[in-house]
VOBA-962121 format. One line per 5 residues: number of its first residue (from 1); their letters; for each residue x, y, z of N, C-alpha, C, O. Coordinates in pm, whole numbers, padded with zeros to 5 digits. Example, Ala and Ser with C-alpha at 12.3 -4.5 7.8 and 13.67 -1.06 7.14 Angstrom:
BEGIN
1	as	01319:-00569:00780:01230:-00450:00780:01320:-00330:00780:01424:-00332:00846 ~ 01285:-00225:00708:01367:-00106:00714:01290:00003:00787:01341:00114:00804
This chain:
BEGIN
1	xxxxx	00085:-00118:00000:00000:00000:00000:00090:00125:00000:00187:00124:00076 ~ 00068:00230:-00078:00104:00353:-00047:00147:00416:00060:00066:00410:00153 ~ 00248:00477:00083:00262:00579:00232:00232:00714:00111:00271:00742:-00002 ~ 00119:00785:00235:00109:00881:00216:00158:00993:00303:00141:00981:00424 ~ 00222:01107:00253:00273:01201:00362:00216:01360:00348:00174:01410:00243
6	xxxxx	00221:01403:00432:00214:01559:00420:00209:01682:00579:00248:01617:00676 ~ 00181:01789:00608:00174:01779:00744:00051:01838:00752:-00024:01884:00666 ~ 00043:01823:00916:-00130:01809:00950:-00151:01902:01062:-00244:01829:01098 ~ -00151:01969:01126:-00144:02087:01244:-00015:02115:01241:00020:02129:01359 ~ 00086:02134:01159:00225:02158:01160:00295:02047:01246:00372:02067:01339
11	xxxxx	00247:01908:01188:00332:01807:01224:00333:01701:01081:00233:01655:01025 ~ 00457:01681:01051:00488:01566:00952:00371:01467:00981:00346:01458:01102 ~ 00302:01399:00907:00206:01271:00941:00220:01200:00793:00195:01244:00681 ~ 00273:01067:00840:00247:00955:00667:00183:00833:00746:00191:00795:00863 ~ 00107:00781:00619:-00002:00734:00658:00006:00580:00538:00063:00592:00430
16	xxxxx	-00050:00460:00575:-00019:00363:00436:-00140:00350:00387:-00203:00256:00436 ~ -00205:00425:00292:-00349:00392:00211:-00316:00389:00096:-00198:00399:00061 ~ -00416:00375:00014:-00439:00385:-00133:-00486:00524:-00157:-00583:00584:-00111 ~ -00373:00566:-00258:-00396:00727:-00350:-00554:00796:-00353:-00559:00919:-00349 ~ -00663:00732:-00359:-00766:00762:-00417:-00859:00756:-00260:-00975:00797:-00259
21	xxxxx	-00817:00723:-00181:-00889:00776:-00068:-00879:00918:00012:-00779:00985:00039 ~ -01051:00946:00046:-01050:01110:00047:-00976:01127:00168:-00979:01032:00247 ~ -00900:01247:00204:-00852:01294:00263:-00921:01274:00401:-00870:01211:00494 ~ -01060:01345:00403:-01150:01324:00498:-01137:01217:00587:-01111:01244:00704 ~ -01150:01103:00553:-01145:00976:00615:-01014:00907:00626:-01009:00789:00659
26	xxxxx	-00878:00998:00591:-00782:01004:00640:-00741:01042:00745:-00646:00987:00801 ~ -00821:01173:00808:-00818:01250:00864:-00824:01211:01015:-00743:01207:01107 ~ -01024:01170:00992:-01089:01073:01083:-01074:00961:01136:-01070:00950:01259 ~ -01063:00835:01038:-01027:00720:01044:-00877:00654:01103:-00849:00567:01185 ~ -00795:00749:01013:-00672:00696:01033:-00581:00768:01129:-00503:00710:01204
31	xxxxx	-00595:00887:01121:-00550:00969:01238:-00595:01061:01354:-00540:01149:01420 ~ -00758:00987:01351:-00833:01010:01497:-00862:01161:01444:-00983:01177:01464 ~ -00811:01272:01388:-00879:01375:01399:-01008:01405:01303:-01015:01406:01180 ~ -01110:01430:01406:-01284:01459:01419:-01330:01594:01393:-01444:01632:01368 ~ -01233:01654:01403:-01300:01819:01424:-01375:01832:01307:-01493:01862:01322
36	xxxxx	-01311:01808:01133:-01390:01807:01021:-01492:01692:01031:-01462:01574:01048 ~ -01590:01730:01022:-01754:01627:01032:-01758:01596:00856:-01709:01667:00768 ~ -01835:01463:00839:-01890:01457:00733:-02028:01466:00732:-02106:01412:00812 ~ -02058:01548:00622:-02172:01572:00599:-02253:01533:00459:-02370:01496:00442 ~ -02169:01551:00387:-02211:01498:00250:-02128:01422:00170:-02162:01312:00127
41	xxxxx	-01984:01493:00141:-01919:01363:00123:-01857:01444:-00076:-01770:01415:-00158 ~ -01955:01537:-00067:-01983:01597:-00243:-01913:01739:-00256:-01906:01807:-00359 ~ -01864:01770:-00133:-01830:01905:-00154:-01950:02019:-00121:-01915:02134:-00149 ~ -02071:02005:-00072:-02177:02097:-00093:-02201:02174:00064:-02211:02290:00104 ~ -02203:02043:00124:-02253:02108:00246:-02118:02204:00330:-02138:02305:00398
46	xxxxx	-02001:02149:00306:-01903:02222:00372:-01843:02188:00517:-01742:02239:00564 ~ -01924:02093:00578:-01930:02076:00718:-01749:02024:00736:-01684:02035:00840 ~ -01696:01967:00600:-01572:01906:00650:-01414:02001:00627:-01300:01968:00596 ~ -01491:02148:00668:-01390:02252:00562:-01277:02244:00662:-01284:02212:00781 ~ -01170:02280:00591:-01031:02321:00679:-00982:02346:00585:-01041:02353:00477
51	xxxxx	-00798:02377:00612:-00736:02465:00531:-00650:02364:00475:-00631:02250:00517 ~ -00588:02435:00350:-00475:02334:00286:-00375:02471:00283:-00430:02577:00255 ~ -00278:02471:00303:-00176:02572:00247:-00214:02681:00330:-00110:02744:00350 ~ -00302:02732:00385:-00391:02840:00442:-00494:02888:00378:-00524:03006:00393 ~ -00575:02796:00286:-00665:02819:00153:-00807:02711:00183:-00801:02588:00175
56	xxxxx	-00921:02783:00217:-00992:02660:00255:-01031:02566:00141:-01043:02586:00020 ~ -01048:02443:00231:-01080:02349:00118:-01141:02213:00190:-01108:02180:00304 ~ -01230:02141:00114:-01287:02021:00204:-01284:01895:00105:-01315:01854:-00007 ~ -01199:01850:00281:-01145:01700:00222:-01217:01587:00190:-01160:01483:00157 ~ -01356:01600:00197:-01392:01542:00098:-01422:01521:-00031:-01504:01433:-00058
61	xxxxx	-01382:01572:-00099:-01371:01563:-00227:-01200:01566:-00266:-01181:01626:-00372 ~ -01097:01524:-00213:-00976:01539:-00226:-00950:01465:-00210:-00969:01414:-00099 ~ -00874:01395:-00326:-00806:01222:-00228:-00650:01308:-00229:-00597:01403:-00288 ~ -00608:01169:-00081:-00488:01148:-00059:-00374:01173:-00091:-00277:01229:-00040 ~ -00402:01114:-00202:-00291:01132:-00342:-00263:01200:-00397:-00172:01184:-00479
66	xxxxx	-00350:01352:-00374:-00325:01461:-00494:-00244:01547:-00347:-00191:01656:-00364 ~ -00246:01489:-00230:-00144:01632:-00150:00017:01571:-00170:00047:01453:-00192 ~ 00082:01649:-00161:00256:01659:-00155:00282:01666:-00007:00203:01699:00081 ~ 00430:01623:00006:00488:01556:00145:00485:01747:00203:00474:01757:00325 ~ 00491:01841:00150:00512:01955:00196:00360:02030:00210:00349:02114:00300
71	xxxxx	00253:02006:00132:00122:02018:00204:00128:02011:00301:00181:01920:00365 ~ 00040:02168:00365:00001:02149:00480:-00178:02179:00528:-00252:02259:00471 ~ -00201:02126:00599:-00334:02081:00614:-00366:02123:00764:-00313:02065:00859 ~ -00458:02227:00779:-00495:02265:00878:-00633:02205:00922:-00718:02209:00833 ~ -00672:02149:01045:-00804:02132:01109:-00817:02247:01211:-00730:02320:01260
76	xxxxx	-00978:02243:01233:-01012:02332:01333:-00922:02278:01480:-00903:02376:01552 ~ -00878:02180:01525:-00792:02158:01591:-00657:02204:01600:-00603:02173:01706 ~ -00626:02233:01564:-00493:02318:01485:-00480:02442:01486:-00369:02495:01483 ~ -00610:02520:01490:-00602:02640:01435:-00593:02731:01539:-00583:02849:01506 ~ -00596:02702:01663:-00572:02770:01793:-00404:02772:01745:-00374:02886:01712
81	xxxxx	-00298:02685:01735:-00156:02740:01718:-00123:02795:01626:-00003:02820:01624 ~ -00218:02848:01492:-00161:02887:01412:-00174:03039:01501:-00116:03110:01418 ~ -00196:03094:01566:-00175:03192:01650:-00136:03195:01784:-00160:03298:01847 ~ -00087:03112:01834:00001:03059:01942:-00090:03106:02054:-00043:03166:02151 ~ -00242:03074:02039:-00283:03054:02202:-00401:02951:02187:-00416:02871:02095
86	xxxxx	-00502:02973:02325:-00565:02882:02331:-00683:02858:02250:-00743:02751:02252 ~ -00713:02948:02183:-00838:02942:02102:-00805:03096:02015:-00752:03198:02059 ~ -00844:03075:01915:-00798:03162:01761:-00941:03268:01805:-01038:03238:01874 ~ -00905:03411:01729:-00975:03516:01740:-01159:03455:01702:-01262:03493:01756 ~ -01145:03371:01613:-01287:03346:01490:-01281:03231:01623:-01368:03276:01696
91	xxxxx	-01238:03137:01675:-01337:03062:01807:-01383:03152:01914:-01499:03161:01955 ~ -01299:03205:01947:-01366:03329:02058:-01492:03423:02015:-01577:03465:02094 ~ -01486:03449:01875:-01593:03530:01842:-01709:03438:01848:-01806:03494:01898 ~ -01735:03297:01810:-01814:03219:01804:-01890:03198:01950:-02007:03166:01973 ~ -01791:03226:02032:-01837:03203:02173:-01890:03299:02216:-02001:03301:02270
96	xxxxx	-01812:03395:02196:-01922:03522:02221:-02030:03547:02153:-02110:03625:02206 ~ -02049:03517:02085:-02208:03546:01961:-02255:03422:01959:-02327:03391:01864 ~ -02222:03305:02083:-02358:03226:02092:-02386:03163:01975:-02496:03109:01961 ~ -02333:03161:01918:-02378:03080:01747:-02372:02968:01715:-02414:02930:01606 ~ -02308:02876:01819:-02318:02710:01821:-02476:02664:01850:-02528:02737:01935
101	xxxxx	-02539:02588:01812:-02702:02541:01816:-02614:02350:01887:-02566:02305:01992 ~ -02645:02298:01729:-02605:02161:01748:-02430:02141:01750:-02364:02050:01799 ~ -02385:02264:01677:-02248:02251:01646:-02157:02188:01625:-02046:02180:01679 ~ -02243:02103:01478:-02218:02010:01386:-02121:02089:01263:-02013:02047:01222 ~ -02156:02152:01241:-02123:02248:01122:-02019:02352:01134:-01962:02415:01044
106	xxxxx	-02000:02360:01304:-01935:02484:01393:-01743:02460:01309:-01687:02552:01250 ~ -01705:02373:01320:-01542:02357:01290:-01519:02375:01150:-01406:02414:01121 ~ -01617:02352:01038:-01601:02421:00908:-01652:02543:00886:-01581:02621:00823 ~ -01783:02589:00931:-01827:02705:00951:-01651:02818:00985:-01603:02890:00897 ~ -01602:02806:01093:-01507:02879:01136:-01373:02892:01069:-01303:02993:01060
111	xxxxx	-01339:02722:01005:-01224:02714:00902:-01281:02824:00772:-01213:02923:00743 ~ -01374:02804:00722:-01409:02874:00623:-01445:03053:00623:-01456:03129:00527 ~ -01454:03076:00757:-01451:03207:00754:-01273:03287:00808:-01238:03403:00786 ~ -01190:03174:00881:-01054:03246:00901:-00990:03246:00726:-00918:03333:00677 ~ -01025:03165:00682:-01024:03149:00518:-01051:03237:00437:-00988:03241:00331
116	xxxxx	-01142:03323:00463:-01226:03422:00386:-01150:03562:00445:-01114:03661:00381 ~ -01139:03539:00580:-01079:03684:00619:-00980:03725:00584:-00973:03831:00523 ~ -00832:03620:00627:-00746:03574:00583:-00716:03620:00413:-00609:03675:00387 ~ -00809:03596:00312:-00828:03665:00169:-00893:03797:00090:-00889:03838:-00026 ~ -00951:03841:00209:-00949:03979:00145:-00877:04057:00271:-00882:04179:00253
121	xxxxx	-00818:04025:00381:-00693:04143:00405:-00570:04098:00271:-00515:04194:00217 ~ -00529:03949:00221:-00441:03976:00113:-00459:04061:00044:-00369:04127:-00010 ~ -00619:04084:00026:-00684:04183:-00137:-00678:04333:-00082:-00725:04433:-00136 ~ -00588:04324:00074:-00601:04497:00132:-00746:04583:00125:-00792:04686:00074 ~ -00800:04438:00235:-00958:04522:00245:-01021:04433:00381:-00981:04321:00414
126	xxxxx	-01091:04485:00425:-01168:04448:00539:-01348:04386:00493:-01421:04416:00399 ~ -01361:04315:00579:-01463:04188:00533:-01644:04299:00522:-01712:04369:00597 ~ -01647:04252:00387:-01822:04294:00386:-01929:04223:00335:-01890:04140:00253 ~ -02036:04223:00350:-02168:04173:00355:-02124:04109:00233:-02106:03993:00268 ~ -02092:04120:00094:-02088:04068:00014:-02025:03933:00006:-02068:03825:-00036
131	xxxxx	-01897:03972:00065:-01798:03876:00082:-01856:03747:00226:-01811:03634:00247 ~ -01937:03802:00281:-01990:03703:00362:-02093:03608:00307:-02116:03496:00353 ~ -02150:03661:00207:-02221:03611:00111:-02202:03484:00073:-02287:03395:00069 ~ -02023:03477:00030:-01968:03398:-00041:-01968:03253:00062:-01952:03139:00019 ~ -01989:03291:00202:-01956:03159:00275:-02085:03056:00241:-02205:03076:00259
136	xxxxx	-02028:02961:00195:-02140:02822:00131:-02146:02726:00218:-02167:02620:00160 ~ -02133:02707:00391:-02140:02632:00474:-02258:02608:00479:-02348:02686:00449 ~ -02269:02500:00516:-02480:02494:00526:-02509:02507:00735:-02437:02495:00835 ~ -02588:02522:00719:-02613:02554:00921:-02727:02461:00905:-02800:02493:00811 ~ -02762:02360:00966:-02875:02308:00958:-02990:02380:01091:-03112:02380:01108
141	xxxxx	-02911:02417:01141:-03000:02511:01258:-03005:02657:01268:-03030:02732:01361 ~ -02974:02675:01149:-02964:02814:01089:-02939:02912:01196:-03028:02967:01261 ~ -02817:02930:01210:-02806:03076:01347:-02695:03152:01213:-02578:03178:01241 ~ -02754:03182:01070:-02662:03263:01000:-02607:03370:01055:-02493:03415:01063 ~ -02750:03410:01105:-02761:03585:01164:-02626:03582:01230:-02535:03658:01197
146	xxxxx	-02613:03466:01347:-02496:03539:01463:-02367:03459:01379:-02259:03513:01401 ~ -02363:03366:01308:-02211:03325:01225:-02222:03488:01152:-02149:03556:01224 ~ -02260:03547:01080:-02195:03649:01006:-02155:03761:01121:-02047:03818:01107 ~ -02210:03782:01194:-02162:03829:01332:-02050:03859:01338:-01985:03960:01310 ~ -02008:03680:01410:-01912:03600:01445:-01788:03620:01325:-01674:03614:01373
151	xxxxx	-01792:03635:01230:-01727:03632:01157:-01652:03789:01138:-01530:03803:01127 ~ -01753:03903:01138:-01712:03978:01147:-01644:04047:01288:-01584:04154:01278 ~ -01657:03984:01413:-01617:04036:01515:-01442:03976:01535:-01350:04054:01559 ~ -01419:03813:01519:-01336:03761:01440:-01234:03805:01353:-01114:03792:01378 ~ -01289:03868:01234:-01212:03934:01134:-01149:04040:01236:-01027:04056:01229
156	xxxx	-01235:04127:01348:-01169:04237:01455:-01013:04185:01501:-00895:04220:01490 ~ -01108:04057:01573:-00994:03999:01652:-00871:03944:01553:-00765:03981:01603 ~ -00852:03883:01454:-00757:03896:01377:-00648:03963:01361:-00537:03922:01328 ~ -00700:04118:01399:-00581:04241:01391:-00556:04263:01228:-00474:04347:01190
């Protein structure tokens, strides 16, 4: 079988599967991390978002095989050190704006908006209604109202 490699919260991880298995259930299965949920499996619902490179993206629809030993792959687990404390600006905002229901959806919901913020300060601009627009996470308990909030209080905390 294949070793697959790449890193995963800023740790080297290789793994022995076959090329064509999704990332997702690499993730889950083989290296215990849960934070990305499956939800659909198609790319639609979003529930399994996290980052690749610092670029969101959901591993389900990604096999194995298409990342490089130097990919790096962020989970919502992770994403507290990419700012060296205990919980990242966009989890704290979440907590404060109450916006978890079932908080099924909560760890891609949040990958996908440090994702979004993260891309228009590159574009030298601060986050607006439009651009919140763009987030395609599904909420099955719909608390949009306080995720766009959350997102924008977040984008604050960011700096």
């Amino acid at each position: 079988m294949p070793k697959q490699t790449f890193i995963l919260n800023g740790k080297p991880v290789t793994v022995n599967v076959k090329d064509d298995v999704r990332v997702l259930w690499v993730l889950r299965d083989l290296l215990g991390v849960t934070g990305p949920k499956y939800g659909c499996g198609i790319n639609v619902c979003k529930a399994c978002t996290s980052h690749i490179n610092g670029k969101a993206f959901n591993p389900c629809s990604v096999r194995v095989g298409d990342l490089g030993r130097r990919d790096e792959v962020t989970t919502i687990e992770g994403l507290p050190d990419t700012v060296g404390q205990d919980l990242h600006p966009m989890q704290e905002a979440w907590i404060d704006r109450d916006v978890p229901q079932c908080g099924y959806c909560q760890p891609g919901q949040i990958m996908a908006a440090v994702a979004l913020v993260k891309k228009v300060r590159r574009e030298g601009r601060e986050i607006s209604e439009s651009d919140l627009d763009t987030i395609r996470n599904i909420c099955r308990c719909g608390t949009y109202t306080r995720i766009r909030e959350a997102v924008v209080q977040g984008a604050r905390g960011m700096g």
